[in-house]
N, C-alpha and C positions, 0 to 999 in steps of 0.2 A: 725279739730282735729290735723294734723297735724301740724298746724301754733304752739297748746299750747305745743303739744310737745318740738318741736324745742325751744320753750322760755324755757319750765322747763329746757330741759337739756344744755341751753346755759346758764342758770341759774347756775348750776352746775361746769359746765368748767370755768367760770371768775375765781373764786377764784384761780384755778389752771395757768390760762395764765399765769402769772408771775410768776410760778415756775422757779428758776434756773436748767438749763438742767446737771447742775455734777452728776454723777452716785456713785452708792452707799451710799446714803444718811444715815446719821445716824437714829433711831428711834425714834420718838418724845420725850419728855420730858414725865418721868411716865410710861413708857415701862420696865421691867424690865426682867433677863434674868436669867434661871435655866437649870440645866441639870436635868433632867425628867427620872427617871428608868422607860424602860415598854418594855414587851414582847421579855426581855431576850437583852437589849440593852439600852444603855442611849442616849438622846436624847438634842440638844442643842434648846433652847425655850425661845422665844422671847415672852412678852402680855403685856397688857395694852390695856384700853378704858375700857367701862361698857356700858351693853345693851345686845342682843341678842348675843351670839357667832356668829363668824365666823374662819373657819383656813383658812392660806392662806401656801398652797403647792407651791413649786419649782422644777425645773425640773434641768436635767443635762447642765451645764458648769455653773451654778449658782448657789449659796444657797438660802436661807431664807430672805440674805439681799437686795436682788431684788427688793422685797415686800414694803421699808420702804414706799415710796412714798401714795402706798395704803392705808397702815395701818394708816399713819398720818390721811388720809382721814377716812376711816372707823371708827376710834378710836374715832368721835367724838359722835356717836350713838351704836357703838359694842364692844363685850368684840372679841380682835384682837387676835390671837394666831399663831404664825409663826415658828414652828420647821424647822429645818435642817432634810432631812430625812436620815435615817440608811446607816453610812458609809461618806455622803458627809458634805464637811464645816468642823463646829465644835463638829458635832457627835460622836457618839465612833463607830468604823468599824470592824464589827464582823467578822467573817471568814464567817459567810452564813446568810440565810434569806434576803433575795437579789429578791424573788421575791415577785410579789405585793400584796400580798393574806396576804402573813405575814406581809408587810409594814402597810397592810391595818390596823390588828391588834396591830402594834406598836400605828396609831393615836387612836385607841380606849382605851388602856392603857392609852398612854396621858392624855386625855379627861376625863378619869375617875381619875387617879393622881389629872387633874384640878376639879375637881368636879361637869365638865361640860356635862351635858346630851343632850342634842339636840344643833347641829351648823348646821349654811349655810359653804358649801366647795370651795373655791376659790383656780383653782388648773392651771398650767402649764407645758406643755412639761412631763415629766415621773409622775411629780406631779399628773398628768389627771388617768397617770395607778392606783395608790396609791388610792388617791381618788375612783374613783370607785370599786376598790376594797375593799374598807372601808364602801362606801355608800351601795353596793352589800350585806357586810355581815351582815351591822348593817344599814334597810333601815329607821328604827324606829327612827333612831339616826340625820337624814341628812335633813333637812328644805326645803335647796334649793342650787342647784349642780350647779358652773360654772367651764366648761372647755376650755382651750384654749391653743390650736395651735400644738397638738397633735395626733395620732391615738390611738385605744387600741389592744392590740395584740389580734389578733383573732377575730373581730368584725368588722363587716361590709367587707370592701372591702382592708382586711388587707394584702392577698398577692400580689393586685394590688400595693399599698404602699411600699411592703419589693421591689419590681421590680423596684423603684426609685430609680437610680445611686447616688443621691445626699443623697441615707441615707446609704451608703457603710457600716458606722458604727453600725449598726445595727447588722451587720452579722461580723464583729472585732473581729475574737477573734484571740486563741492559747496560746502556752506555751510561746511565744515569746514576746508577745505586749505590758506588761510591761517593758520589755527591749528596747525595739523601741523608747517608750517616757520618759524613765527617763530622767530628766533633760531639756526637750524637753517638759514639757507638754506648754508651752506657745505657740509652733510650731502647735501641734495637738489642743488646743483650740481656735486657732486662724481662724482656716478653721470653725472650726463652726459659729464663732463670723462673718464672713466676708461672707460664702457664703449663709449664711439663713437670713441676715441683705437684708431689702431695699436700705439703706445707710448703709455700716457698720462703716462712721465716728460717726454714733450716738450712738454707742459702743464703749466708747471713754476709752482712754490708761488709765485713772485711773482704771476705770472697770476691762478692761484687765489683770492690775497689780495687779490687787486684786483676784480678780477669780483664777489666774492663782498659787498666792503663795500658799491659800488652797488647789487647786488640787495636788499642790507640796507636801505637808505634807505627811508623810510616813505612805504609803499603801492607800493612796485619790484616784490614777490612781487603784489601784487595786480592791476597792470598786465600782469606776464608771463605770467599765466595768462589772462587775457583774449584774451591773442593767439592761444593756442591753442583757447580757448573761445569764438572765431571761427569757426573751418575749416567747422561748418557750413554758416552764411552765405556764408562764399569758396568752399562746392564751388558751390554754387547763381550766385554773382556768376560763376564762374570759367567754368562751365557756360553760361550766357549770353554773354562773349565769347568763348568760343571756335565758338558759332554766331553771331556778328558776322563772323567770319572769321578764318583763322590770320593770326595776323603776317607782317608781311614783309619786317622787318630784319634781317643776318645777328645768326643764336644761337647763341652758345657754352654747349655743356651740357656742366660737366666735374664729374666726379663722384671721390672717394676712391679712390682702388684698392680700399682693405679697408671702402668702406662702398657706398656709391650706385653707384660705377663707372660703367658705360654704360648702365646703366638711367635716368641721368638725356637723355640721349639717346633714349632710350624715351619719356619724359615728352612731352620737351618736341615731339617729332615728331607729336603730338595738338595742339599747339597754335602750332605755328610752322612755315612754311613750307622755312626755308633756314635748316636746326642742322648747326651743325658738333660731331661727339662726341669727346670726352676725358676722357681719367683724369688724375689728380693722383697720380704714382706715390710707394710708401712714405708712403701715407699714408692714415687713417680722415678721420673726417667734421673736426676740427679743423684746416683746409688754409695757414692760416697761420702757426701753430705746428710743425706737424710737418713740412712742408715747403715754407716761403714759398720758396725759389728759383723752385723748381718751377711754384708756383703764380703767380709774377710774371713768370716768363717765358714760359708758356701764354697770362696775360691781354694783355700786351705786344704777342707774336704777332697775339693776332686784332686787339687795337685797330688795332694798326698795318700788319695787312695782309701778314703774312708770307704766301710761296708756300704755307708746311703750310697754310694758314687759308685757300685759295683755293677756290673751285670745291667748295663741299662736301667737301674734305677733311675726315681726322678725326687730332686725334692721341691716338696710345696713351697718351701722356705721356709724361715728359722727367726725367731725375732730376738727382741735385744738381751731378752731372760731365759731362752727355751728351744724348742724345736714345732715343726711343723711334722705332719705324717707324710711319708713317702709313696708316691704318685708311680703306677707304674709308666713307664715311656715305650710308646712305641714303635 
């Protein structure tokens, strides 16, 4: 079983071996891009493909453009949908609604703007809060949940997490801190980019130059830190639906090798019913850059139902040539 495994998803990854490694890739041809009114905020909104829906969420020191890699892949069986969330990129940055409960609500507007009633959620880093907080409100709405390389505030073993020196940012605030980084945000995204990288040269200087001038755009550092100057409010939202009840769509919780690993599987088994766990091998918290193969042929997998993905399987991860062996999950 495992042998056909291994072929199907080596199956998968050739197309991709010969991807060139430049980051920030444009979006394939037929992708087209709208600002989205919804839930009191406009929204910047990338799509194209046709087929099942999927959104694919972003997390903090990146946008929506992270994603193209994915989307090219996905786009060739799904309808792909890739907002900026409220505030970062090319979004519009409200003075509030900054925590996840409402974010949650902005992709539902979305989705109903697109005419789109049920998606799979492919979600990363704050992306994972949004998302389940989406999936949480509207569970009728969500197919099938992947997250990666994230915590949710207030769930599971979250103030073990906040006690991580290396999320210092987490707990960032005051009246001061947009003053610390004006002009400097390339200095402060730079310790992200480098210290939650496995190699952080695979977060290469265009990336950096790019990331960096959006967070520059006036009032981007002031929205980004609101997201984090949320988590309070999302342990407390997060906290209450998870006494509404666990989820009950199938969850992919795949986590870095060299960051989250199967502790995201840890997580998310407080809050969801049916998680399948994975690592994203040869790689820290930055899963698109340092090994989008990898990472496109694990999401692929579950969307599409491979056998690893079945029955509560788990995979160990899968690297740029091969497969790993399958972990059972429990």
């Amino acid at each position: 079983m495992i042998r056909i495994i291994i072929a199907l998803l080596a199956a998968l990854l050739l197309p991709l071996a010969g991807q060139a490694r430049a980051q920030v890739q444009p979006f394939p041809e037929g992708f087209t891009t709208r600002e989205i009114a919804t839930n009191g905020t406009t929204l910047h909104v990338r799509s194209g493909g046709s087929g099942p829906a999927v959104v694919l969420l972003h997390g903090y020191g990146e946008t929506g453009d992270m994603w193209a890699p994915m989307a090219a892949d996905l786009a060739r069986d799904h309808r792909v949908i890739v907002p900026d969330l409220r505030g970062m990129g090319l979004s519009a940055r409200p003075e509030g609604g900054y925590d996840k409960k409402t974010q949650g609500q902005d992709i539902a507007g979305l989705l109903d703007a697109l005419g789109v009633e049920r998606t799979a959620v492919v979600a990363h880093d704050i992306g994972n809060m949004v998302g389940y907080a989406f999936a949480a409100q509207h569970r009728a709405r969500v197919t099938r949940f992947v997250l990666i390389d994230a915590p949710l505030p207030g769930v599971g073993p979250w103030e073990e997490v906040l006690r991580n020196p290396l999320l210092w940012h987490f707990c960032f605030g005051g009246p001061d801190m947009e003053r610390l980084v004006a002009g400097r945000e390339r200095i402060y995204l730079d310790r992200f980019w480098n210290e939650f990288s496995h190699d952080p040269a695979r977060f290469d200087e265009a990336s950096r130059a790019h990331y960096a001038a959006l967070y520059a755009r006036p009032g981007a550092m002031r929205a980004g830190f609101a997201q984090f100057a949320a988590f309070d409010q999302d342990a407390i939202d997060n906290q209450a639906f998870v006494a509404e009840g666990l989820l009950e769509m199938p969850v992919l919780a795949l986590g870095g090798e060299y960051s989250f690993g199967p502790m995201m599987a840890t997580v998310m088994r407080f809050a969801a019913r049916d998680v399948t766990e994975g690592v994203v091998p040869d790689s820290g918290h930055w899963i698109m850059e340092e090994n989008p193969e990898a990472t496109v042929a694990l999401v692929r997998g579950f969307l599409t139902g491979l056998p690893a993905f079945r029955s509560g399987n788990g995979m160990s991860g899968i690297g740029r040539g091969g497969a790993g062996e399958t972990t059972e999950s429990k």
